[in-house]
MDTraj code that builds the backbone (N, CA, C; nanometers):
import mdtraj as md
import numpy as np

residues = "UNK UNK UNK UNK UNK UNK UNK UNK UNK UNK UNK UNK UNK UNK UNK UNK UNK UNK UNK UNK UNK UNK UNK UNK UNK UNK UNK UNK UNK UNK UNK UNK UNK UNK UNK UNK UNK UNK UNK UNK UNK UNK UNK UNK UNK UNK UNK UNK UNK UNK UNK UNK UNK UNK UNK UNK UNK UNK UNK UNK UNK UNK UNK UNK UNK UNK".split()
xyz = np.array([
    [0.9968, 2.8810, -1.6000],
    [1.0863, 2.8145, -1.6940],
    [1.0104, 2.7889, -1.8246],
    [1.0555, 2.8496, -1.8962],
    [1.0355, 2.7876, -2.0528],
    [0.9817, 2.6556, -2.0957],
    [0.9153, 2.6122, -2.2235],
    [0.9063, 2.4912, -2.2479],
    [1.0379, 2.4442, -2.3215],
    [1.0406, 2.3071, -2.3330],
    [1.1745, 2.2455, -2.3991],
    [1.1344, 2.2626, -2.5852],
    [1.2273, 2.2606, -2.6503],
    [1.2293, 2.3337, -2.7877],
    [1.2393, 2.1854, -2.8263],
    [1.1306, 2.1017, -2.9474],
    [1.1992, 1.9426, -3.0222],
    [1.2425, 1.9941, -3.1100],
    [1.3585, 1.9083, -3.1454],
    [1.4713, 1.9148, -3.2577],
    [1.3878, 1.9033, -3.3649],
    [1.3499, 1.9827, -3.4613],
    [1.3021, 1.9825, -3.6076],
    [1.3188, 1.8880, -3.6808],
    [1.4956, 1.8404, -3.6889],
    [1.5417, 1.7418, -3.7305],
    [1.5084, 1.6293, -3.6633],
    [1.5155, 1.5607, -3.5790],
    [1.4504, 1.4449, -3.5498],
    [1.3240, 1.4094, -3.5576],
    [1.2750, 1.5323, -3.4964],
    [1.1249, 1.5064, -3.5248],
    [1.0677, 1.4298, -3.6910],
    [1.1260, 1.5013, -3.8009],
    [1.1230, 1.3787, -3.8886],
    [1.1408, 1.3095, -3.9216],
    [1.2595, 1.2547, -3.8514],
    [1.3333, 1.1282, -3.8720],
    [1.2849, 1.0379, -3.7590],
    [1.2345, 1.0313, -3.6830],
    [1.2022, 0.9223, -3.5962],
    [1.0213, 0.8782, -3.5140],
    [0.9615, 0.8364, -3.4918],
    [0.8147, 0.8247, -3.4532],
    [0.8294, 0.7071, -3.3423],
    [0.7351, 0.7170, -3.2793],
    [0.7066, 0.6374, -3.1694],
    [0.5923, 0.5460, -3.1814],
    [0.6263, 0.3976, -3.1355],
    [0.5413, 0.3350, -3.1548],
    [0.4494, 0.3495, -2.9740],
    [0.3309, 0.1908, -3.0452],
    [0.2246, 0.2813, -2.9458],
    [0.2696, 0.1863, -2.8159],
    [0.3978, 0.1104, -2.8203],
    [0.4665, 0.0662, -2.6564],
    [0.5853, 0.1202, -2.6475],
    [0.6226, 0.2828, -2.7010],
    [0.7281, 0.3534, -2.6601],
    [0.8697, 0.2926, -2.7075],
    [0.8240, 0.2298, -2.7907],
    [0.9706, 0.2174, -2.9083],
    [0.9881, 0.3233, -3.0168],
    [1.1238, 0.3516, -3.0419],
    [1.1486, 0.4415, -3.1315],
    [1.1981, 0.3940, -3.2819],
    [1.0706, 0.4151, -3.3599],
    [1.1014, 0.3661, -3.4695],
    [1.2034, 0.4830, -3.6232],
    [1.2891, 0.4139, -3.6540],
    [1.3419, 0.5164, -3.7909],
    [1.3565, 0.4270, -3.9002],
    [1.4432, 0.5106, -4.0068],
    [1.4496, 0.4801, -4.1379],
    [1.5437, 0.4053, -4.1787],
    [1.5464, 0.2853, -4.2670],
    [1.6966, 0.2400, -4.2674],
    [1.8404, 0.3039, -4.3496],
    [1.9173, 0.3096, -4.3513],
    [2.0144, 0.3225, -4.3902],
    [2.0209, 0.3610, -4.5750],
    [2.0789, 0.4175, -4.6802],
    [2.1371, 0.3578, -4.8179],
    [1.9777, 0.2926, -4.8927],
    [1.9005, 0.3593, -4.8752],
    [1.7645, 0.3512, -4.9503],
    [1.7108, 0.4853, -5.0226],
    [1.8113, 0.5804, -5.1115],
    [1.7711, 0.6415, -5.1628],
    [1.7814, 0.6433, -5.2856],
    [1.9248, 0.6456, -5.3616],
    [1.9493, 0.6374, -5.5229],
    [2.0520, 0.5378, -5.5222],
    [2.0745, 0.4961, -5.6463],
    [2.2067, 0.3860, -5.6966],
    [2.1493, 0.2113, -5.6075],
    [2.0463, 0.2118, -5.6750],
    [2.0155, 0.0756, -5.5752],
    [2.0277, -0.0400, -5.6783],
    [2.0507, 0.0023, -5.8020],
    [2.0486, -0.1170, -5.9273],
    [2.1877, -0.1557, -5.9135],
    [2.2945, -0.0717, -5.8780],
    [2.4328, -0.1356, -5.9039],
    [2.4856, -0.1994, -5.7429],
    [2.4883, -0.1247, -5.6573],
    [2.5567, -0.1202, -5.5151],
    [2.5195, -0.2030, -5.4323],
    [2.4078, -0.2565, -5.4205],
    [2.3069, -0.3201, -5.3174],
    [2.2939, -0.4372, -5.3502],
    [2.3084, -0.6074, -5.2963],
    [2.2471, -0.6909, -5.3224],
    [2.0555, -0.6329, -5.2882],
    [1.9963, -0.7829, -5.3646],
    [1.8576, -0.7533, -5.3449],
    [1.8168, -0.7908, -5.2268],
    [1.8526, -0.8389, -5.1273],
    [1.8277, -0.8702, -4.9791],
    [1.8539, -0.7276, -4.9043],
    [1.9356, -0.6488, -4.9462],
    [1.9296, -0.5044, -4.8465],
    [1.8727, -0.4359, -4.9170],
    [1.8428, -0.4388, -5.0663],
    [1.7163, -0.3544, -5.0720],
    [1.6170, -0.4034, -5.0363],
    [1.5424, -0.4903, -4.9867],
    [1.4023, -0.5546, -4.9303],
    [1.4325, -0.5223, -4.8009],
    [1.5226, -0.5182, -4.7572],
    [1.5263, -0.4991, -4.5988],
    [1.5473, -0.3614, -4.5724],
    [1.5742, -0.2773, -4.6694],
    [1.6035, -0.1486, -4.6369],
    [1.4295, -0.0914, -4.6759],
    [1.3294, -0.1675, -4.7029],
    [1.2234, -0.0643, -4.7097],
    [1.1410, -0.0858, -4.6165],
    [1.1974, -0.2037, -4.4937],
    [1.0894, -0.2179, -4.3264],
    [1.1541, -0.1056, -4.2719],
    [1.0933, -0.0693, -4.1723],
    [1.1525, 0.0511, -4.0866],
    [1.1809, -0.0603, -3.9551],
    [1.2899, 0.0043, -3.8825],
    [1.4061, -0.0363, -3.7987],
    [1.3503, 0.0367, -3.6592],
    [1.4248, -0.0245, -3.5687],
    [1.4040, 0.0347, -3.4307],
    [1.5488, 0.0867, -3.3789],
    [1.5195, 0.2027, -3.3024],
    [1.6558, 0.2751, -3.2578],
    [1.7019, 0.1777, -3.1142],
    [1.8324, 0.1235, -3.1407],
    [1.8942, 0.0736, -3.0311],
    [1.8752, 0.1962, -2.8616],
    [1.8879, 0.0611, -2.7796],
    [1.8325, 0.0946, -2.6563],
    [1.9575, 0.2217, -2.5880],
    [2.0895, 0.2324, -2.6434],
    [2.1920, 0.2703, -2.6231],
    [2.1915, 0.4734, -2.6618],
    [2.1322, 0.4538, -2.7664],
    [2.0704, 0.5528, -2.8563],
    [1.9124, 0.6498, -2.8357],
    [1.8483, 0.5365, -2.7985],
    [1.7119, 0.5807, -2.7519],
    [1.7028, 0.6894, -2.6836],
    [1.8241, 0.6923, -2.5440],
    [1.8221, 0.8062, -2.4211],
    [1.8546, 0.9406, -2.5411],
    [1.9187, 0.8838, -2.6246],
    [1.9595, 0.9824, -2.6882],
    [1.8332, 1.1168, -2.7197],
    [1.7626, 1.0106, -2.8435],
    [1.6679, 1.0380, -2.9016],
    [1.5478, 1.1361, -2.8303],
    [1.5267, 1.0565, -2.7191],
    [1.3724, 1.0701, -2.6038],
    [1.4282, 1.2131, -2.5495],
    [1.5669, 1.2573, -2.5423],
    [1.6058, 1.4006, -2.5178],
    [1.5908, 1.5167, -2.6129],
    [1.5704, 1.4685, -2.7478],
    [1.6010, 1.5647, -2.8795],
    [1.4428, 1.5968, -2.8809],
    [1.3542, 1.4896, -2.8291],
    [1.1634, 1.4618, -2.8483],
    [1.1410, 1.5051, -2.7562],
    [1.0820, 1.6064, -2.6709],
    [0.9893, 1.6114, -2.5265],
    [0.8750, 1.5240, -2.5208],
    [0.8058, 1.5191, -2.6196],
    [0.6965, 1.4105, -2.6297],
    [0.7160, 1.2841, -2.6075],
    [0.8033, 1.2723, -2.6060],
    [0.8154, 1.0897, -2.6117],
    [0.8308, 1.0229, -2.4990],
])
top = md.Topology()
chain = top.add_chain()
for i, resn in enumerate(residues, 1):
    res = top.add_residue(resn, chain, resSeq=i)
    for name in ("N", "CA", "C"):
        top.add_atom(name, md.element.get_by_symbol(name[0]), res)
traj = md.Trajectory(xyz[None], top)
């Protein structure tokens, strides 16, 4: 049997921390942040977020590594 192929795409979008949490990017942190955004979601949009536990199974399938 073959090895399992990781999704290209996830692979940059998501990293693992070092107790097997899956960390990503937040949301609406790229352009138009002077008009659209209070300043509380832009400060909060530049911590990185953890992928819900619901989602995770998701994720840990798209990663063989993880």
């Amino acid at each position: 049997m073959s090895k399992m192929k990781t999704r290209r795409s996830a692979a940059k979008r998501f990293s693992f921390t070092a107790t097997g949490k899956i960390k990503r990017r937040r949301a609406y942190h790229r352009h138009n942040l002077t008009d659209r955004q209070s300043k509380t979601a832009k400060v909060r949009g530049r911590k990185p977020a953890f992928v819900a536990a619901g989602d995770a199974e998701l994720v840990k399938k798209m990663l063989p590594y993880g």
